[in-house]
Phi, psi and omega in degrees: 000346193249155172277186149260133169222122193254168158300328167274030195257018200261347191272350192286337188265134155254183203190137174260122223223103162288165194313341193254007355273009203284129169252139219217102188260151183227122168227115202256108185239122199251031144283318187319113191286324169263152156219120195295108182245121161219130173253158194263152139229137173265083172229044204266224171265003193243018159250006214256124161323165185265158203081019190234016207298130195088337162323327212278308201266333182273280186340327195282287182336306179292352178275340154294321172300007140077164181223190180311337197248340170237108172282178190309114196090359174290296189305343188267318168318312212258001165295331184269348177285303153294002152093027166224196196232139139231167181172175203200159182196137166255159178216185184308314217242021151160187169218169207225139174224140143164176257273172068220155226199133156301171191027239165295020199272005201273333192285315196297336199291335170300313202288320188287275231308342190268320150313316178251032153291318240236308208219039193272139185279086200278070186272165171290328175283335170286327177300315191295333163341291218258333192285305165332322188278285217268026178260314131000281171308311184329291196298321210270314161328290215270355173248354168261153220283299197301308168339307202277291183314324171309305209287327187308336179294282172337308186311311187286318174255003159250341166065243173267024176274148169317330189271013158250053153217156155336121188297318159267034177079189150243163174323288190334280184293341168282341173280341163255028154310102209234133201311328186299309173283025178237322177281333116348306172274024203242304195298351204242311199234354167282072189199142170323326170299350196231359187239158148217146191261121165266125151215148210202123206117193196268097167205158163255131166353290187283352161308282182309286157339298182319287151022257172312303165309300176330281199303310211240320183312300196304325174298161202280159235245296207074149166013122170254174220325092170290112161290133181284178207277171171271130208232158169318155143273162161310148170294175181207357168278022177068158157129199220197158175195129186261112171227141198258168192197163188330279199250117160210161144278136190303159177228138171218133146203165211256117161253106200252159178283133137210119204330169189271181213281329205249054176255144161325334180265020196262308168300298179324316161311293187329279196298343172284341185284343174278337166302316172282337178231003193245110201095148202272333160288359188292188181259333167306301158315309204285311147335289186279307159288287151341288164295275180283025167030058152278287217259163193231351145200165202207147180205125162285064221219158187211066197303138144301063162257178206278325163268154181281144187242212206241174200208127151214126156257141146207156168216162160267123177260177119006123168290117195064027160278148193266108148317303214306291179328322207283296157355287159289341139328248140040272201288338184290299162338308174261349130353294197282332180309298215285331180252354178224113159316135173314160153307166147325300181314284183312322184290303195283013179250353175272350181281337198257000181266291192325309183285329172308320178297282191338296189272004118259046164228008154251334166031278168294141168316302234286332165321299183276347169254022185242315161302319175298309187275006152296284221281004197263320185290309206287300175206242184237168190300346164321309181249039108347254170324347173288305194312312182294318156331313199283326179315292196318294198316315167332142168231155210291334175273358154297321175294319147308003165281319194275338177303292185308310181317298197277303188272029174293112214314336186290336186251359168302113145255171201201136161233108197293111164266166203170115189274151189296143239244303170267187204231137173095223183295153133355143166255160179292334180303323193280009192217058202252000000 
């Protein structure tokens, strides 16, 4: 499954837009023994009606369940027949299902996805099926330390914007989640107009394209670009929330407002999170762990979306370490970023950590065609490919520009896990 892959091999892909709008990206490495199908729908959590939080992660489910002509356990038979993987993921900004399969298998694989674009089977005894399962995973979320700590951060700063909530919802709405509203978000956002198919490995262009027109033209284009509803950005006025809980060894983490993947500063951001976390050499570590024995790991992250999301640090402490101490690591560390250009050195090993992450998550077809259906949901795989040109392009005092700009400590909100001193609810203290 794996390849040659550059920072230029993303310009290598062509594309196609058929009458009904379904855009169909192809990037053809024809040494390649596999080849990797996947279609993006924009359909994620940040398309979900309102009252539906979770819909969004159950629609994926029921798309394994399958129609008439491949029923419930077929895709999986015959993906297993032929010697490959499927699997399928929701995020804020779509879900994605798809492939990868040797020699020719990339053609069986259009034929299911283009059969359950069209005829995926919304019953009521199957929901309840799928509902028990993801209502399950819900609860299993909601009992991990990191998990909680992520969503309350998501929570606090984002409030009633979609990305502030669980990508699988909550109890409440999954459980009254009713076939009709499954069949509704299947008709509005399960449709060509709202989708693109990636394939990627040994195949030609015109094979695919050819295809695709076979398979997908008749079906109707659906709805056009259903808008979400309008919701705040993450805050940005700061502030803090303490929460106590059964079982956790304490957490802490920071969350700073920063533009959405395709603003001019989203490469400079890329690289500062590999200056700061990546690696026992890195400066957050080498701070929290190393040095100041607070923490026992540190971490750094920045999802690519399509809307502005959080800039987060956490780290795991010690049993009896000061969040506040921890903390305040935490902001001295972006302090010194915000106020010192990086060296040379540290800036070309964060450059060169960045590209390393890049070039194993194109590794694979199934990689590179994972990379392509992001950037395909956020906007399209063009800026994509920009955004990594604009990497090369970073320079170290961008990176002290964007620390200051984005990650200024008066704008930190920050969230305390702590285990809890007693047993049952909350104290009103423990929720300041």
């Amino acid at each position: 499954m794996r390849g040659s892959w550059n920072t230029n091999a993303m310009a290598a892909a062509e594309e196609a837009t058929l009458a009904n709008g379904l855009r169909v990206v192809v990037l053809p490495f024809r040494d390649w023994p596999v080849a990797a199908t996947l279609v993006s729908y924009r359909a994620g959590s940040l398309h979900e009606p309102e009252g539906c939080a979770g819909i969004a992660h159950l629609m994926e489910h029921m798309m394994f369940r399958g129609t008439e002509r491949f029923p419930g356990g077929a895709i999986d038979e015959l993906t297993a027949r032929l010697g490959g993987i499927n699997n399928a993921v929701t995020t804020t900004d779509y879900a994605a299902y798809y492939f990868a399969l040797p020699g020719p298998g990339w053609r069986t694989a259009l034929e299911i996805e283009a059969d359950r674009m069209e005829h995926c089977r919304i019953d009521r005894d199957v929901l309840e099926i799928e509902r028990k399962v993801a209502l399950e995973e819900r609860r299993m979320a909601a009992d991990d330390p990191e998990s909680m700590l992520d969503e309350a951060l998501d929570t606090f700063m984002f409030g009633d914007h979609a990305y502030g909530r669980p990508v699988m919802g909550v109890m409440e709405t999954i459980a009254r989640l009713t076939a009709d509203d499954l069949r509704a978000f299947y008709r509005d956002r399960y449709v060509p107009g709202n989708a693109s198919i990636i394939v990627v490995g040994g195949v030609a262009a015109s094979e695919v394209f050819d295809m695709c027109g076979e398979l997908f033209e008749s079906i109707a284009r659906g709805p056009e670009e259903m808008p979400v509803s309008a919701r705040a950005l993450p805050r940005r006025d700061g502030g803090s929330e303490r929460l106590a809980v059964d079982r956790s060894t304490p957490r802490v983490a920071l969350g700073f407002a920063t533009p959405e993947a395709t603003h001019a500063d989203s490469p400079a951001l890329e690289l500062l999170v590999s200056l700061l976390a990546s690696g026992r050499s890195s400066r957050l570590y080498d701070s929290l762990v190393r040095r100041g024995r607070f923490a026992t790991e540190v971490s750094c992250s920045r999802l690519l979306q399509r809307e502005p999301g959080i800039f987060t640090l956490a780290t795991a402490l010690h049993p009896g370490s000061s969040p506040e101490s921890a903390k305040e690591a935490m902001l001295d560390v972006l302090s010194d970023v915000a106020t010192h250009t990086p060296d040379d050195e540290e800036f070309e090993k964060a450059r060169r950590l960045a590209r390393a992450d890049l070039a194993a998550a194109h590794d694979t077809a199934l990689g590179a065609a994972a990379t392509l259906g992001l950037w395909e949901a956020i906007d399209t795989w063009r800026e994509g490919l920009r955004f990594e040109e604009l990497l090369e392009q970073v320079r170290a005092e961008d990176l002290r520009r964007v620390a200051a700009t984005y990650l200024d400590s008066e704008a930190v909100t920050s969230v305390t896990l702590h285990p809890r001193a007693n047993q049952g609810h909350p104290r009103p203290e423990d929720r300041a």
